[in-house]
N, C-alpha and C positions, 0 to 999 in steps of 0.2 A: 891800345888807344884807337876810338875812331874820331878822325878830324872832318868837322862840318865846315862849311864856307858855304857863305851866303852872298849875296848881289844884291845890294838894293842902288836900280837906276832911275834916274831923274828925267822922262822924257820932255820934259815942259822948258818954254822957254825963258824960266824964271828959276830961280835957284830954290830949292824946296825945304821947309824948317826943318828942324832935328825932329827924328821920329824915334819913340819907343818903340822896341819891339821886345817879344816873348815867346822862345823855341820849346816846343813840345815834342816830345817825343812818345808816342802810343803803343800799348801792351799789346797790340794785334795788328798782322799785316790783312789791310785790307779796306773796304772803302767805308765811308763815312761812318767812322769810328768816334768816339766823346773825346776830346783831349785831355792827357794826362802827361805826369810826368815831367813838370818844367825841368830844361836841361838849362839857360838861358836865358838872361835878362841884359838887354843893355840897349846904349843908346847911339841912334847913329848923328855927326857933326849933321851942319847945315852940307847939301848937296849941289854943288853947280849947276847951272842949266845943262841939258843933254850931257850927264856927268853919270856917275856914280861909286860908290861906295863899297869896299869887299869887308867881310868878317870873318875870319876864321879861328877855330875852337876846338881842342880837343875834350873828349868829353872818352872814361875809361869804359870799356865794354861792359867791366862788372855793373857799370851805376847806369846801364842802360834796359829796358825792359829784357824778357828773354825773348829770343828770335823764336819763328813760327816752326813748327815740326815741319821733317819732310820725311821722304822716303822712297824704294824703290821696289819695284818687281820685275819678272823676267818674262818672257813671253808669256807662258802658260799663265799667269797671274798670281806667282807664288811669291810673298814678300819676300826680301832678302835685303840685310843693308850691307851697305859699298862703300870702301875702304880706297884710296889711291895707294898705287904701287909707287912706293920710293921711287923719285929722281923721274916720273914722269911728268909730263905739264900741268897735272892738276896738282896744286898742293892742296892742305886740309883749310876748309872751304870759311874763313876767319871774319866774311864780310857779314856786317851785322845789316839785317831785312828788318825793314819795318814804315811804319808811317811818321813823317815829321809836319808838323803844321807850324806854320812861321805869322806871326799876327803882328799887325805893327799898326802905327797909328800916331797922330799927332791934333789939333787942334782943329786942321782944317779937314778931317776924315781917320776911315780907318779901312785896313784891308786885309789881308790873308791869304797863303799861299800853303799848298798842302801837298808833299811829295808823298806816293808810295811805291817803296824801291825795294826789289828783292834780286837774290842770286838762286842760281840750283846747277847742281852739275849731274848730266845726263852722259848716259855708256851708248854709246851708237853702235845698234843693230843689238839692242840689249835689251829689252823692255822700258820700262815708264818709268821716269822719274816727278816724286808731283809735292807740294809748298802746297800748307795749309794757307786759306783766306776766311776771311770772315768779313758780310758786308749790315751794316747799320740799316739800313735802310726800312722804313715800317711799310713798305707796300710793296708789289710786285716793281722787279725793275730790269729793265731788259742788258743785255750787255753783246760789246763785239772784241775777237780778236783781232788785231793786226799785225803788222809784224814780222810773219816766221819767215824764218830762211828756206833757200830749197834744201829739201831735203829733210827739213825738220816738220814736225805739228804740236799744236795743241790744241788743249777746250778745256772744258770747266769740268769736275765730276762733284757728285754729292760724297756725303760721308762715307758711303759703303761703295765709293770708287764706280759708280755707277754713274753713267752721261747724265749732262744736264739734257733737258727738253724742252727748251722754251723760255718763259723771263724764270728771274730767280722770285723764290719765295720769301716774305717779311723776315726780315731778322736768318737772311740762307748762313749757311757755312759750307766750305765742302775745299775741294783740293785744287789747284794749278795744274793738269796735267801736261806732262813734256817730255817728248821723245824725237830722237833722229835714227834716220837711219845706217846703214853702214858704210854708205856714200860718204858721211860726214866726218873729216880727218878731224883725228885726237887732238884737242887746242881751239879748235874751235867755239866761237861765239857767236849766239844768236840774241838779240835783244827785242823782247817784241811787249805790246802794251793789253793791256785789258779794259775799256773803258763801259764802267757800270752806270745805266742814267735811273735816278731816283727822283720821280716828280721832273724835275724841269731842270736837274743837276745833273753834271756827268764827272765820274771821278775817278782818273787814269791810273792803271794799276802799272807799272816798269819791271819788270824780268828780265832779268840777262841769263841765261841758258848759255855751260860751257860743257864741250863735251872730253870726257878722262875717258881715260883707259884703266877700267877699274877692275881693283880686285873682288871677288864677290864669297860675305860669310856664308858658310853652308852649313847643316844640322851637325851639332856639334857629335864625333864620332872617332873610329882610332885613325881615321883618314885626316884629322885635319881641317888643314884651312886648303883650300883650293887657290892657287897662290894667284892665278889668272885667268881671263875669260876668252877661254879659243873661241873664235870663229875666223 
């Protein structure tokens, strides 16, 4: 199950009417996407002045879109996917990544509020780990990182894991890339944002980046699985 809560606050100095609102959940992590998916419908009481109001809802994983592909490589840039070794910090990685738009509205207005939340677990001093995005957007639109911890990085790449150069192109898609280095002890988190501006809109991308001590599949062979990553 994943549980949403919501906050709707009252800054005015007048109590504010009952407001509809309608939670969407989107097939794609990434910025200004169509909404789909209603997970949510209801209605919030009258709100005190400088007050507010919580909502919380489980909603099951299965009835939720599927999360965005990720993946990793090693130095040399050869893919390989990564597995956590029993009983260390990372467990298997269960948080659902996506976009939520929350739309609410009453008589006197209406408004909208649009979260995009994603997770990815990175092997320090191991290569790249990188979370597909996809941005809506019909014109060029420039974007920035913020964010990273020491010791860690990131940046955009296109589909063929190749740097972005510059704004992104109508309709881009390409990967999140994220790496630390071997400075960064195993358990580690880094939370950093991506904000994409489309026209005169900017639309914050959320990453939490943790880093495992991972085990890594290797060509399958009479050797095995290669149970762990010396360095």
């Amino acid at each position: 199950m994943v549980r949403f809560h919501l906050r709707f606050y009252n800054p005015h100095d007048m109590p504010s009417p009952p407001n509809m609102y309608e939670v969407f959940a989107q097939e794609a992590y990434g910025a200004f996407v169509p909404n789909a998916y209603m997970i949510k419908m209801g209605e919030t009481p009258t709100i005190p002045a400088n007050s507010f109001f919580d909502v919380s809802f489980d909603v099951a994983l299965s009835d939720l879109p599927p999360p965005p592909p990720t993946t990793q490589n090693d130095e040399s840039g050869s893919k390989f996917s990564t597995a956590t070794i029993p009983g260390e910090p990372c467990p298997p990685d269960d948080h659902w990544d996506g976009n939520i738009d929350i739309l609410w509205g009453n008589a006197g207005g209406t408004g909208q509020a649009s979260y995009h939340v994603g997770t990815l677990q990175v092997c320090p001093g191991a290569g790249k780990s990188y979370i597909h995005l996809i941005t809506g957007c019909l014109e060029d639109a420039t974007w920035t990182i913020a964010g990273l911890c020491p010791g860690w990085s990131g940046t955009l790449v296109n589909e063929d894991y190749t740097p972005v150069v510059g704004a992104l192109p109508p309709g881009w898609t390409g990967w999140i890339c994220v790496s630390a280095d071997a400075s960064v002890p195993v358990g580690a988190t880094c939370c950093l944002t991506i904000d994409v501006k489309c026209g005169n809109q900017v639309a914050q991308i959320e990453l939490c980046a943790e880093a495992c001590d991972c085990a890594v599949q290797i060509e399958s062979s009479t050797w095995g699985w290669l149970k762990g990553l010396y360095r």
